[in-house]
C-alpha angles and dihedrals in degrees: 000000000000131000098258086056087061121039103083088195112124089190101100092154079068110105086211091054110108089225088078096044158038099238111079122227095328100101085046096052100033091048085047094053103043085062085048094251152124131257111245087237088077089047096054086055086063115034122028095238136018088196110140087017115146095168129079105167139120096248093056093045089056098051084053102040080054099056087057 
């Protein structure tokens, strides 16, 4: 499986997206955890669209991993 199989982010005008580099999702996740987020990819597991999402952070993914 590549990188680009995996990676469920739509997001490819994104730097971090593995589409625009060599290095996996590590851009993605380091970039996100330094903010003290989340990378959309765990978001997409537990909605169906991040579309019109402005927060990243862990707060609001939990709220939204515990409505599942």
């Amino acid at each position: 499986m590549s990188k680009l199989e995996f990676c469920p982010c739509t997001d490819t005008g994104c730097q971090f997206n593995p589409a625009n580099h060599d290095q996996g999702c590590n851009l993605c996740v380091e970039d996100s955890l330094k903010c003290g987020e989340i990378p959309k990819c765990f978001f997409l597991k537990v909605v169906d669209s991040v579309e019109g999402f402005d927060d990243w952070s862990f707060q609001h993914f939990a709220k939204l991993a515990l409505k599942q």
